[in-house]
C-alpha positions in Angstrom: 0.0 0.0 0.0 3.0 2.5 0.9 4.4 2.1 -2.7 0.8 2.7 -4.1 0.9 5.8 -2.2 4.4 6.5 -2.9 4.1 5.7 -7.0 0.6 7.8 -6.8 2.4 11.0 -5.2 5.1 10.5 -7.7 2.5 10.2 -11.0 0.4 13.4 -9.6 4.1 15.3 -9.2 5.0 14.6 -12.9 1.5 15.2 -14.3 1.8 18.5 -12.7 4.8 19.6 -14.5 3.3 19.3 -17.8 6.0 16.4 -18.8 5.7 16.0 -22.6 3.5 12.6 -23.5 6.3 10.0 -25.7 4.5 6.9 -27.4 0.6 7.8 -28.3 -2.4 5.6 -26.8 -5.1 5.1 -29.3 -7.8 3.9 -26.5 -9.1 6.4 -24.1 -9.4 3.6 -21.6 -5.4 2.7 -22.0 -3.5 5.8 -20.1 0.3 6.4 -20.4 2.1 6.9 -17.0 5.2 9.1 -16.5 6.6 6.0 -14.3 7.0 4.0 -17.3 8.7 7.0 -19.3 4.8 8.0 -21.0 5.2 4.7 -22.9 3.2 2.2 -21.3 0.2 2.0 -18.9 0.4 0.9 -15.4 -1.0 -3.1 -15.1 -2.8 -3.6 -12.1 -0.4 -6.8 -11.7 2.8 -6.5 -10.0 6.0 -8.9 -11.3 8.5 -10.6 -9.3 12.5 -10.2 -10.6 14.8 -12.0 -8.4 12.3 -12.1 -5.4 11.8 -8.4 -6.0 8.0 -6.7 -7.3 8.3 -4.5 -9.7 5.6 -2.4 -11.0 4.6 -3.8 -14.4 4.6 -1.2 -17.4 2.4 -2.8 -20.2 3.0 -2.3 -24.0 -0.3 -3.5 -26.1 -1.6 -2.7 -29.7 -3.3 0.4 -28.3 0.4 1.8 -28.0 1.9 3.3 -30.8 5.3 4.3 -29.9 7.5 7.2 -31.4 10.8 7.8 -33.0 13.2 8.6 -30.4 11.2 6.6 -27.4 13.5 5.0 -24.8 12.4 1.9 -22.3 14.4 2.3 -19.4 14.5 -0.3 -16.2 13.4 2.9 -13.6 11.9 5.8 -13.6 12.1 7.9 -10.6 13.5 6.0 -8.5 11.0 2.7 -9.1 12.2 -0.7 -10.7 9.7 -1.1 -13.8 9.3 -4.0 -16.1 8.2 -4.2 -19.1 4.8 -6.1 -20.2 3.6 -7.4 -23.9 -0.2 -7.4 -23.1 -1.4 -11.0 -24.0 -3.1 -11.1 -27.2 -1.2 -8.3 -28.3 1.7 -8.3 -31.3 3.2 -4.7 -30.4 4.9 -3.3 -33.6 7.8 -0.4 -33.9 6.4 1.1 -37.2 4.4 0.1 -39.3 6.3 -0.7 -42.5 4.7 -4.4 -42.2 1.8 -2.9 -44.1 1.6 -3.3 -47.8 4.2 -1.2 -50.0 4.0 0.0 -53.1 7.4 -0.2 -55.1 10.1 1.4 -53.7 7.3 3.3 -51.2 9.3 4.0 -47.8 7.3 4.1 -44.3 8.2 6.6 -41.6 11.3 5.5 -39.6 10.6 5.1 -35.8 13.8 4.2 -33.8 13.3 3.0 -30.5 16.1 2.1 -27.7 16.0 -0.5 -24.9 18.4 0.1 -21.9 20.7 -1.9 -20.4 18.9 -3.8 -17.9 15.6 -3.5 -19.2 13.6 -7.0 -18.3 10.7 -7.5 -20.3 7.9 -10.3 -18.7 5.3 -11.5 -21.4 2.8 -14.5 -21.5 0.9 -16.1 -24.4 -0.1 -14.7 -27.5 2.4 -11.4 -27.4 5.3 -10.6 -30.0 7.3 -7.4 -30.3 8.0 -7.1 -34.4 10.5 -4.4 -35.6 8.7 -3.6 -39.1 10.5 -2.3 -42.3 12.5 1.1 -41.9 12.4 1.5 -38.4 14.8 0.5 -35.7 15.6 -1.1 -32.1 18.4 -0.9 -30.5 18.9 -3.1 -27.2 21.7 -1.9 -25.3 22.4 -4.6 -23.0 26.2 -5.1 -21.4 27.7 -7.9 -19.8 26.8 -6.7 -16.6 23.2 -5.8 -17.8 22.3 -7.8 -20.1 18.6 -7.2 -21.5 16.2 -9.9 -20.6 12.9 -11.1 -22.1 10.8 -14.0 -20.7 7.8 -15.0 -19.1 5.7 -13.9 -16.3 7.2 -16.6 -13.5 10.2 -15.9 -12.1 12.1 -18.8 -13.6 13.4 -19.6 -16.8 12.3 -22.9 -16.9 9.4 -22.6 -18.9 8.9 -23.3 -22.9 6.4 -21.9 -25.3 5.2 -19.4 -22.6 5.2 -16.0 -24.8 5.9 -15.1 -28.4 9.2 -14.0 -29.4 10.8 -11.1 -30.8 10.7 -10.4 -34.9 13.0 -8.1 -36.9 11.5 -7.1 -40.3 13.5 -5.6 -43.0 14.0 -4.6 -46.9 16.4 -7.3 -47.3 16.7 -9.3 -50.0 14.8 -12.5 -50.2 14.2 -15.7 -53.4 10.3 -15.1 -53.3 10.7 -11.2 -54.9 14.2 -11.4 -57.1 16.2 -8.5 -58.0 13.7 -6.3 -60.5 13.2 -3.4 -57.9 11.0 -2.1 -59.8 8.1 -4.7 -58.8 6.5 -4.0 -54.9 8.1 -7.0 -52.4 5.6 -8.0 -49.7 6.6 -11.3 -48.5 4.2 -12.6 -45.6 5.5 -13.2 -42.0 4.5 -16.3 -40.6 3.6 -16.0 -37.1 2.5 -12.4 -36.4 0.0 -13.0 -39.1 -3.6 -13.7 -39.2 -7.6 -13.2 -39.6 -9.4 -11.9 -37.0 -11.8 -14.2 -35.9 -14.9 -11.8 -35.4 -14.5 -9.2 -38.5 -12.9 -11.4 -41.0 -10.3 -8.6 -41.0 -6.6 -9.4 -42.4 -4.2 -8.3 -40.4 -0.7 -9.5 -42.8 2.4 -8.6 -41.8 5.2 -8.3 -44.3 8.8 -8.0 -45.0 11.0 -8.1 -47.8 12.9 -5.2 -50.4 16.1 -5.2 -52.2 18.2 -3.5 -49.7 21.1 -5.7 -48.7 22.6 -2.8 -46.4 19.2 -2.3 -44.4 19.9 -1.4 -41.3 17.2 -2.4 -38.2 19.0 -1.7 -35.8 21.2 -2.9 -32.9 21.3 -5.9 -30.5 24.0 -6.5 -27.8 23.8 -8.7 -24.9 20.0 -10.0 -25.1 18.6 -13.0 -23.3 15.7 -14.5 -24.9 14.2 -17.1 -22.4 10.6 -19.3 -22.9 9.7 -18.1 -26.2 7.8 -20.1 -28.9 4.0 -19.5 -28.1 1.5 -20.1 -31.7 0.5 -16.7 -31.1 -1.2 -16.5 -34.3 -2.9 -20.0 -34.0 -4.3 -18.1 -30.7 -5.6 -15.8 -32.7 -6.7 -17.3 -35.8 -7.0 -21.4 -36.0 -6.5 -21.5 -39.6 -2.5 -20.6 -38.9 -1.9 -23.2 -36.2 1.7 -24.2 -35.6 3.2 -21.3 -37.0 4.6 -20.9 -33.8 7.2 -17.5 -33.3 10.9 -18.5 -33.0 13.0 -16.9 -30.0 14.6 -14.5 -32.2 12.9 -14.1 -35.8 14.9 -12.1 -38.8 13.0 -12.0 -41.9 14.6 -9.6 -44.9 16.9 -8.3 -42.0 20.0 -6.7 -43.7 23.3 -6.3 -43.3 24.0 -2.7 -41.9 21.9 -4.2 -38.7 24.4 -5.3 -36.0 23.9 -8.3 -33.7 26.2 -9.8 -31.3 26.3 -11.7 -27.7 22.1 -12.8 -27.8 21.1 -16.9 -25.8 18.0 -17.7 -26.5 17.1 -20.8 -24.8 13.8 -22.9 -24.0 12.2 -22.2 -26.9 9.2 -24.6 -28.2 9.8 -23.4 -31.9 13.3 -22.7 -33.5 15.7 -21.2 -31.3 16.8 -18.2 -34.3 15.5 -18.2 -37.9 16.8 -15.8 -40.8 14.4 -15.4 -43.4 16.2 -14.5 -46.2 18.4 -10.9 -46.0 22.3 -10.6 -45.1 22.8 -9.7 -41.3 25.8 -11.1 -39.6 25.4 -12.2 -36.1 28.2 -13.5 -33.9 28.4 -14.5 -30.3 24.9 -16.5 -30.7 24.5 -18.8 -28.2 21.4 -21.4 -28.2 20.0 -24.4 -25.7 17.3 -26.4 -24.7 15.2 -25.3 -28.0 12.3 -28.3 -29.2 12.6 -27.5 -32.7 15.7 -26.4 -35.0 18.0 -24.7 -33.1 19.2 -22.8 -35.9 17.1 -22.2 -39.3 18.0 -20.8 -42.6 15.7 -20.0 -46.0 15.0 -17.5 -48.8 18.2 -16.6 -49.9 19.6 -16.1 -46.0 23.6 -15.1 -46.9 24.7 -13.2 -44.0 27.5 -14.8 -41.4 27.2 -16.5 -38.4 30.5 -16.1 -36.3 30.9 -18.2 -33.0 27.8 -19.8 -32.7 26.6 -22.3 -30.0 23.4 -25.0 -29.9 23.2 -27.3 -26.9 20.6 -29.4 -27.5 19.0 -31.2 -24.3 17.8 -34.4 -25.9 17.2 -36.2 -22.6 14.0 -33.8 -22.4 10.5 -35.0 -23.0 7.3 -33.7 -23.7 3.8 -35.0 -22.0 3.4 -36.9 -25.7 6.7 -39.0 -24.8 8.7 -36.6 -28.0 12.0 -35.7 -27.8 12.2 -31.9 -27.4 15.2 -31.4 -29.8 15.5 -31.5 -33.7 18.0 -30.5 -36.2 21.2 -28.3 -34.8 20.7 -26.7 -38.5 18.2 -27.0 -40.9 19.0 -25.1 -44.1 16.4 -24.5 -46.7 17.1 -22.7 -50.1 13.4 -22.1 -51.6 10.7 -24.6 -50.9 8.8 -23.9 -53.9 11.9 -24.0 -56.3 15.6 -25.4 -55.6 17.1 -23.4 -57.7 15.5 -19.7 -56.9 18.2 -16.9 -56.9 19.8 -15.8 -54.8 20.6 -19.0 -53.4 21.0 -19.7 -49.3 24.4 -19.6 -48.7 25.7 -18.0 -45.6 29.1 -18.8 -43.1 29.0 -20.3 -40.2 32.4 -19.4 -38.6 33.7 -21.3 -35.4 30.5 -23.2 -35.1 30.2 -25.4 -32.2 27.7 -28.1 -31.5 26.1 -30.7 -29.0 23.7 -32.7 -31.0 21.4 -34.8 -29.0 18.1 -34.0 -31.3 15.6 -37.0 -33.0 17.3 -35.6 -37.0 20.8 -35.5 -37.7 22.4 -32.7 -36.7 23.0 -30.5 -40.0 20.1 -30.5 -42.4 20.0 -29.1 -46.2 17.4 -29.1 -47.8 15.4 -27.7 -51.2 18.4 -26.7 -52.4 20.5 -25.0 -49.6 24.1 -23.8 -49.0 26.4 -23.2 -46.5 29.9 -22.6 -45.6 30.4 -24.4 -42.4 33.8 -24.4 -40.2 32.7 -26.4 -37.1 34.8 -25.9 -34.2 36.7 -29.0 -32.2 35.6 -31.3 -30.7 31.6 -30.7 -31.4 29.5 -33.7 -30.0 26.9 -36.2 -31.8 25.3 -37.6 -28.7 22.1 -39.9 -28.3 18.4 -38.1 -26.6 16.8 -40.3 -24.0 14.7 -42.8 -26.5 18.7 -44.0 -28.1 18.3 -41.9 -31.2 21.5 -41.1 -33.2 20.7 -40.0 -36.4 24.3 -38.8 -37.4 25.7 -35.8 -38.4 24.9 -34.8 -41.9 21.6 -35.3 -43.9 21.0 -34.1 -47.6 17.7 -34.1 -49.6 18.5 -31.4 -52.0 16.8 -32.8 -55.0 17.2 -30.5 -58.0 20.9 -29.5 -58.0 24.1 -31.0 -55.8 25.3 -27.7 -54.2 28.4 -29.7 -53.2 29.9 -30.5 -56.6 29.4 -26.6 -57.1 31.3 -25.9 -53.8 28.5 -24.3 -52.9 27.9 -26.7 -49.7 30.9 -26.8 -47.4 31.2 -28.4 -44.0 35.2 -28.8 -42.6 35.4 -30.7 -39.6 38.0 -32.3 -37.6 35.3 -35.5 -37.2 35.2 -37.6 -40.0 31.3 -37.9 -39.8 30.4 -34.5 -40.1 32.8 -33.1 -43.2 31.1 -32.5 -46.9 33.4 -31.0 -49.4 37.1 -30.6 -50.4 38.8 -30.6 -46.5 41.5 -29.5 -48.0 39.9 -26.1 -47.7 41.6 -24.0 -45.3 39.4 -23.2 -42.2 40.0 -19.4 -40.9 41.7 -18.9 -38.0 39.5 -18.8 -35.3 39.5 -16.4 -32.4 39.8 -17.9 -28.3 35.4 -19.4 -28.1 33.7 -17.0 -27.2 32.6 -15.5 -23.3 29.2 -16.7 -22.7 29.9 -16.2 -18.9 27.2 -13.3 -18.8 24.4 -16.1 -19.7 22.0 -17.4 -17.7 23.5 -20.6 -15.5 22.7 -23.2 -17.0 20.4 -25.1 -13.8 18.2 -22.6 -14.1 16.7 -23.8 -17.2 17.7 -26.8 -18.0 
């Protein structure tokens, strides 16, 4: 009751100095409060960080937040964190909408501080669209941190993900510039159930530099929930990943993210050219890394520990592929082809598939790292190492399909191609420890 009081006092303070109003609420019934920085409204809920309750600032669809908007982790003095309302896919922009060639939305650019801990259950997303930013600022010390409503990160498929959107290039839209690219987003789309009303997200351009936006030191925990099966039946299991980049290009920087317990794929690239390094992924039930549509960016120091000794209540293995590497599923030999680097990759495989997957007519460039493991999950499945289906073309006569390895099992291609020199592994010693959700 004294905090009430106290955060009451504070918000009547504030509203008296005429402070300037940041994001814009669309409801009358949904007001902004000056102790969540005039971007959120107050839940009535309060949420438990490390034993702690914090007052709950909650971001919904009747939010629209502005270029230049920061989320901070306290505002006068209170601990806040950060809320997607349930049934709610909260969007920076709106450049998912429908684009006429070479049409360009207004850029909103919005930062998350270090520290910031974001708490979301069910069917709720946050989607960077096309030409705007975020940038997550998270250090070592304070890393950023977005995961359900308990406070554990034991959980799987308890909230939605998070989904960058860009003009990057893609093998649905090809290179002709002059025709509009609006790609569909699986997972944030849908039909709403009452109206009939469409409400298609989209991606997709011919910008390889795009740039949306920044991402250091993010913890992604719990993620995977079919928020747009919730929403719309016909779309069930187009569960979100952990971390989603569709058309994301390469001026976007992304470096030292975990994403782990995740009931879809751990990270997916849809198409575009971003580079990500530092990328460290466990405990995911699907793949825990996914590539398609032209994806030809570089993936430096990446980690997937799979935990194959977990079960589901259906007696299923909660682990797949390490990898599974698509090209175009409607046509093997679309341009531009799926062909990105995995530098320094490093593996524990103890899924139901084989560890690396190419399919429909995907590349790759993989240098694994030492020592990686092919293990067994809990029902004595080892399905090996390697597994190609690629139909239409063999993208390893080309040289276009490259895996060097010190194991015997897991090399594809001419070994005698030097492997770079790699850098000491990388410091995941910021993540999470690893009992608290395994």
């Amino acid at each position: 009751m004294k905090l009430v009081k106290a955060l009451s006092a504070v918000a009547f303070a504030v509203a008296a100095t005429g402070a300037a109003q940041a994001a814009i609420s669309t409801n009358p019934n949904v007001v902004l409060s000056p102790i969540c920085g005039n971007n959120a409204a107050i839940s009535a809920e309060f949420i438990s960080i490390d034993g702690a309750s914090r007052i709950a600032c909650e971001l919904s669809e009747d939010i629209v937040l502005q270029d230049g908007d920061v989320l901070a982790s306290s505002y006068f003095g209170f601990d806040v964190v950060w809320v997607l309302k349930d049934r709610s896919i909260v969007k920076i922009g709106d450049g998912d909408r429908l684009l006429a060639a070479g049409e360009v939305p207004a850029s909103v650019n919005v930062t998350i501080e270090a520290g910031v801990q974001f708490r979301s259950e069910d069917a709720s997303a946050l989607v960077v669209t096309r030409g705007s930013t975020l940038d997550i600022q998270g250090t070592a010390e304070e890393p950023v941190v977005m995961a359900s409503k308990d406070d554990n990160f034991t959980g799987i498929g308890e909230w939605g993900g998070l989904v960058y959107q860009g003009f990057g290039l893609t093998n649905f839209c090809g290179l002709d510039a002059s025709v509009a690219c609006n790609q569909e987003a699986e997972g944030v789309s849908f039909t709403d159930q009452t109206t009939g009303e469409e409400f298609v997200s989209y991606y997709g351009g011919y910008n390889k530099e795009d740039n949306s936006g920044t991402v250091s030191y993010l913890i992604i925990a719990e993620s995977g929930f079919d928020v747009a099966g919730s929403l719309d039946p016909s779309r069930s299991g187009n569960e979100i990943n952990g971390f989603t980049l569709v058309g994301v290009g390469s001026g976007t920087t992304i470096s030292n993210v975990q994403i782990v317990n995740g009931l879809d794929d751990g990270i997916e690239f849809f198409g575009g050219d971003v580079s990500v390094s530092d990328i460290y992924v466990a405990g995911i039930s699907d793949d825990s890394y996914d590539y398609d549509f032209a994806y030809n960016g570089t993936v430096t120091n990446g980690v997937a520990i799979q935990f194959g000794e977990r079960l589901n209540v259906l007696n299923e293995v909660l682990a797949d592929h390490v990898v599974e590497a698509s090209n175009n599923d409607d046509n093997e030999l679309a341009l531009p082809l799926s062909n990105p680097t995995f530098n320094n990759f490093y593996f524990q495989s103890s899924g139901t598939d084989e560890a690396l997957k190419f399919k429909v007519g995907a590349g790759g460039q993989f240098f694994l790292a030492d020592d990686v493991v092919l293990g067994t999950d809990i029902l004595g499945s080892d399905k090996g190492c390697i597994e190609i289906t690629n139909e239409d073309v063999d993208r390893v006569a080309s040289g276009e399909l490259l895996v060097v390895s010190n194991i015997a099992e897991c090399q594809v291609g001419d070994q005698a191609t030097l492997a770079p020199v790699f850098p000491a592994p990388a410091d995941f010693s910021w993540t999470l420890a690893e009992p608290l959700y395994r």
